[in-house]
Structure formats: C-alpha cells, structure tokens
C-alpha positions in Angstrom: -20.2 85.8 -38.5 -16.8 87.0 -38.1 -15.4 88.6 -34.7 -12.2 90.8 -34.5 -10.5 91.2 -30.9 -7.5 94.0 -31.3 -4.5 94.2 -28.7 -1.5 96.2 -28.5 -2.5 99.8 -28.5 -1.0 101.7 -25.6 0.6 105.5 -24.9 4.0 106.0 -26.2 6.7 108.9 -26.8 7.0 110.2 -30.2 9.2 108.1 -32.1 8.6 105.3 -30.7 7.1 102.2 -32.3 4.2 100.0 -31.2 2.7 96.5 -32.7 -0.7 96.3 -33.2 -2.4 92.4 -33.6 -6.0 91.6 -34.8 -7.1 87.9 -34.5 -10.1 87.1 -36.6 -12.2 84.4 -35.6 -15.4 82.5 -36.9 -16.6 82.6 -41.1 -13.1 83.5 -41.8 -12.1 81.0 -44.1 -14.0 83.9 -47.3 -11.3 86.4 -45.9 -10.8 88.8 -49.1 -8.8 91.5 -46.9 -7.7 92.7 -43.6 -6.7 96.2 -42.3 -6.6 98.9 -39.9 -8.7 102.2 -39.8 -8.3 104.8 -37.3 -10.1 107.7 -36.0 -8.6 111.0 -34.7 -10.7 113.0 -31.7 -13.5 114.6 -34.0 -12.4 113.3 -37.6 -13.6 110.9 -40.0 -12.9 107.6 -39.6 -9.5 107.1 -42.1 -7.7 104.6 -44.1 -4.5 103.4 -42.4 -3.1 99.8 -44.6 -5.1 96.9 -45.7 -3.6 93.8 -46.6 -5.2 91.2 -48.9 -5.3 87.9 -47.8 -4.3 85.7 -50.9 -1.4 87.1 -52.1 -0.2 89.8 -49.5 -0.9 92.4 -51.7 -0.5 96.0 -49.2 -1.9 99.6 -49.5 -1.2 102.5 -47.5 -2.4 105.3 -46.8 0.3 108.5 -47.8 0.7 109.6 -44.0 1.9 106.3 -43.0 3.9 105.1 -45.8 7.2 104.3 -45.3 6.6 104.1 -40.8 3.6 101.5 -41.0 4.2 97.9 -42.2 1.1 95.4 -41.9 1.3 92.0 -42.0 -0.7 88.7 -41.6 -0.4 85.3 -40.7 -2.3 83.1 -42.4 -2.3 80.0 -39.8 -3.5 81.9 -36.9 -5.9 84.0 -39.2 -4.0 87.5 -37.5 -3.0 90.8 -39.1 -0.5 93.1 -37.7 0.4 96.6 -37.7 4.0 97.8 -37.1 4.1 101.4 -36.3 7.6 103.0 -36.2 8.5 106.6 -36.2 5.0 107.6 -34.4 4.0 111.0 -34.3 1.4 113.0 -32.2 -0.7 113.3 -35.4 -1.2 109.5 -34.9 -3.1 109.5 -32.2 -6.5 108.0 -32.9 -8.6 104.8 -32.0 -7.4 102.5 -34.2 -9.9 99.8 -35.6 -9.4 96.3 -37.1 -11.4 95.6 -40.4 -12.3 92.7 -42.1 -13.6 92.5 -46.1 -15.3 89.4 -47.0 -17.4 88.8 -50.3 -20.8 90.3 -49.1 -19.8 91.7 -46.0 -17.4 93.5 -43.5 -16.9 93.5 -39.8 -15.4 96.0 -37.7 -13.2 95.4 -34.2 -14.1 97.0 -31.4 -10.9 99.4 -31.2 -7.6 99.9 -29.3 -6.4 103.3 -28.0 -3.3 104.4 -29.6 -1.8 107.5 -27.6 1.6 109.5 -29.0 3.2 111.7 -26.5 5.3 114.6 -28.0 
C-alpha cells in the first residue's frame, strides 16, 4: 500500500504563486509516476502535471503550461507543484496521484482557493 498526505494548498490573490508538496509513503520503491489532478466545483476531475519518476520526464496540461512547474525529490520520495501566475479558473481541490505497475493511489486533497 502506498499513502499520499498533500500540504500547501491555501487562498491566495490572483497572481500569486503557491507550492504544493505530496510525500508518498509505504510500497513506494515501484513508483512509475507522480502528479497532481484537480477538480473544479461541479467538473470532472482533470489533468494538471505528472512527473515520471526515473527520468523526470513532465507533462502538462495546456491551461497550466508555462505557470505550473512540478518537481520531485527522489530521497524523500516527494513531488511538488509550483503554481505561479494563478488565476480564479484555478480554483479546485487539488489531488496528489501516484502510478505504480498494477495500481494507483489517490491523496486525500488540499483546497486551492484564487481570489480575483
């Protein structure tokens, strides 16, 4: 089993950046990717960056391209999500994801709020 514990969500002014962390924990040495989803008030559940965890390979999602940077650190088994440039239309509950070989996990979610 593999847990996820999020931090770093918050409310913030539009424009601003936050830094969100995920620390995995447990079965994590069969790692293939981390990432971030997020989920908007009565939306799907979308693709924000994943990150894969043998080379560093990233993927982004269009909206976030170019404001987003994720990250990991190997040693302390952690992926993080820079978010500069936020905009309202960021708002969402952001969730932490992990891919292994024949599974994933999900984090339970931190609150990401964007003022305008």
């Amino acid at each position: 089993q593999v847990q996820l514990v999020e931090s770093g969500g918050g409310l913030v002014r539009a424009g601003g950046s936050l830094r969100l962390s995920c620390a995995a924990s447990g079965r994590t040495f069969s790692s293939v990717a981390m990432g971030w989803f997020r989920q908007a008030p009565e939306k799907e559940r979308e693709f924000v960056a994943q990150i894969t965890w043998y080379d560093g390979s990233t993927y982004y999602a269009d909206s976030v391209k170019g404001r987003f940077t994720i990250s990991r650190d190997i040693a302390k088994d952690t992926v993080y999500l820079q978010m500069n440039s936020l905009k309202s239309e960021d708002t969402a509950v952001y969730y932490c994801h992990l891919v292994a070989p024949a599974s994933d996990y999900w984090g339970q979610g931190t609150q990401v709020t964007v003022s305008s």
